[in-house]
C-alpha positions as CSV (number, residue, x, y, z in Angstrom):
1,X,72.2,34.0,39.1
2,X,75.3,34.9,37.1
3,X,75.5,37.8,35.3
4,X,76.8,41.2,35.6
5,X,80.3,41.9,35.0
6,X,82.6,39.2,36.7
7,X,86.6,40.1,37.8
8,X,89.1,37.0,39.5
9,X,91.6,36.3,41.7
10,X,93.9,33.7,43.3
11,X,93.3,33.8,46.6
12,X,94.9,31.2,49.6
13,X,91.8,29.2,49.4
14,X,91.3,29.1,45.7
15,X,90.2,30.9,42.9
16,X,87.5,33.0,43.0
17,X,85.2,35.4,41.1
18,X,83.1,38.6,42.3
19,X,80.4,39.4,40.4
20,X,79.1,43.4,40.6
21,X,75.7,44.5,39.4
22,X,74.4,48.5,39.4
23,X,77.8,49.4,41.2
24,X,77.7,46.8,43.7
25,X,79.3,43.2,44.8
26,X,76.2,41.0,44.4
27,X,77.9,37.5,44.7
28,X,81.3,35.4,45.2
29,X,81.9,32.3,43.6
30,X,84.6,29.8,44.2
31,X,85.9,29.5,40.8
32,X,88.1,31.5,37.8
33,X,85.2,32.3,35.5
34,X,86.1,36.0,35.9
35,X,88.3,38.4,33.7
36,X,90.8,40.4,35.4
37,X,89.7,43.6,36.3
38,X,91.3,46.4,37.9
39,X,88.8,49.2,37.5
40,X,85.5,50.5,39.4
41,X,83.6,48.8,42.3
42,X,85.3,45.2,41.0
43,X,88.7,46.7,41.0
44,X,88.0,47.9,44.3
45,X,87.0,44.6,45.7
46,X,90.4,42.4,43.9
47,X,92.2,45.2,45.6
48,X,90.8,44.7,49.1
49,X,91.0,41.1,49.1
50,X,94.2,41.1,47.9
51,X,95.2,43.5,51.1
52,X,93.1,41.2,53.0
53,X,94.7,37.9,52.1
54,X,98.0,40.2,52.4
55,X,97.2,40.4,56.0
56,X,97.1,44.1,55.6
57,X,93.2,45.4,55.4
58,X,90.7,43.9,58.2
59,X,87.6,45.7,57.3
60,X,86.0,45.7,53.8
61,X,84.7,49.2,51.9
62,X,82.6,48.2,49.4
63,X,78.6,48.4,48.5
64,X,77.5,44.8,48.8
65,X,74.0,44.3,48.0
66,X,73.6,40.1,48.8
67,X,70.1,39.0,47.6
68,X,68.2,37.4,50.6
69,X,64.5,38.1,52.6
70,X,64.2,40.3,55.1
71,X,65.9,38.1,57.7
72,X,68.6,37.2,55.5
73,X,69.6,41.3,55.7
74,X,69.2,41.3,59.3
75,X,71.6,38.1,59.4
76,X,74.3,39.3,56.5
77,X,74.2,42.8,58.9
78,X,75.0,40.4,62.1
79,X,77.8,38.9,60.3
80,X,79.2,42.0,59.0
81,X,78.9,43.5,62.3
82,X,81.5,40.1,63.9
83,X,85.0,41.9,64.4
84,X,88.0,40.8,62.1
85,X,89.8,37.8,64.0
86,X,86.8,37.1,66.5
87,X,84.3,34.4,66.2
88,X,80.5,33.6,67.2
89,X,77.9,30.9,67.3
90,X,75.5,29.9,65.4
91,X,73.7,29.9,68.9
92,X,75.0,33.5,69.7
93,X,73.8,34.7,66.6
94,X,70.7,32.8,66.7
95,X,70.0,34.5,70.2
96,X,70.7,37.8,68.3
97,X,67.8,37.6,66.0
98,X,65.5,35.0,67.4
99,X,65.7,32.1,65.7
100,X,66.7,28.5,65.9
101,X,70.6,27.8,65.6
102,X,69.7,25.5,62.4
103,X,68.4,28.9,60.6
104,X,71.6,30.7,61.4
105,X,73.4,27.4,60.0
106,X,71.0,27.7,56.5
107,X,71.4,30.8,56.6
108,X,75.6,31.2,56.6
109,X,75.7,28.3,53.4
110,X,73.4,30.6,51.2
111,X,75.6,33.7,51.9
112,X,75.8,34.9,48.6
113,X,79.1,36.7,49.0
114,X,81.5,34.9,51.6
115,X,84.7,36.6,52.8
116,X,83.2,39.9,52.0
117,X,80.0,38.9,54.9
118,X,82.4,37.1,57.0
119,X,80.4,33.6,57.4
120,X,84.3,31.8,58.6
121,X,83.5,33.9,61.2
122,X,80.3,31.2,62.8
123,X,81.4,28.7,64.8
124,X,79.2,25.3,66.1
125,X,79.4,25.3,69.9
126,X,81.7,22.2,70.2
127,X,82.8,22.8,66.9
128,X,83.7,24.4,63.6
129,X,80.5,23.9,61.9
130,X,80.3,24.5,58.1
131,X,81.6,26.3,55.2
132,X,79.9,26.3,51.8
133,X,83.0,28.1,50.1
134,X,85.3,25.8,48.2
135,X,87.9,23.6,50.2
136,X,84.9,23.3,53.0
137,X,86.5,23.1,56.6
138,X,89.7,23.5,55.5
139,X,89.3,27.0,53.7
140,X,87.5,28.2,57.0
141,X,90.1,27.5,58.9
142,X,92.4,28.9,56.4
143,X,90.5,32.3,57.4
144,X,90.3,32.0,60.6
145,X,94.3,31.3,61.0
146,X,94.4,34.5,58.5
147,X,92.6,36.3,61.0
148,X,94.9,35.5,64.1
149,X,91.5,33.3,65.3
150,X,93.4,30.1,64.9
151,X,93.4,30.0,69.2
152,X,90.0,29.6,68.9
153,X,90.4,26.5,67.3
154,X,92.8,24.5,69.1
């Protein structure tokens, strides 16, 4: 689910694409399929993660509508809510909302808009865990080290 207009940007962990429907960022994609746009809600959101990646902007002002049930919101919300430079569980989060750890898991690789809902940010408990973005592991930990979380990691 593509379409809508589409602006890009090189970022420390690749290229990548935000896609904005009705005014909002609906989706990130790990790729350079974009057009460079510096305009609107998309020239808002190249902006911020350029700050971002910059090291100079830790919270995100944008309207992000990520498709996703009823407890996909309620999750997306939980990530959002996971301070810049701190990390959770799966098991924390899955305490959170009352479900099983693997849901939480499921539930961070179909995070339509990474980054922006801070997915990095979910640790395993004797681990890093996943990351669906491009580069895997190694762009999460990428983040993280952006963040000032790399302690967590050692």
């Amino acid at each position: 689910m593509n379409d809508g207009a589409r602006a890009r940007l090189e970022s420390p962990v690749g290229p990548i694409t935000l896609i904005e429907r009705n005014g909002a960022i609906v989706e990130l994609e790990w790729d350079n399929s974009g057009d460079i746009v510096q305009t609107g809600v998309l020239g808002d959101a190249v902006t911020q993660l350029q700050e971002y990646f910059a090291g100079s902007r830790q919270v995100f002002d944008l309207p992000l509508e990520p498709r996703g049930s009823a407890f996909q919101q309620k999750f997306y919300a939980a990530l959002s809510a996971i301070p810049y430079g701190e990390t959770r569980t799966y098991g924390d989060l899955a305490a959170e909302l009352g479900v099983s750890a693997q849901a939480i898991g499921q539930a961070c690789g179909a995070n339509p808009i990474a980054i922006l809902i801070p997915c990095h940010r979910v640790l395993g408990a004797t681990g890093l865990g996943g990351f669906s973005g491009a580069g895997g592991v190694e762009a999460k930990i990428e983040l993280l080290k952006l963040e000032g979380a790399a302690s967590l990691l050692i």
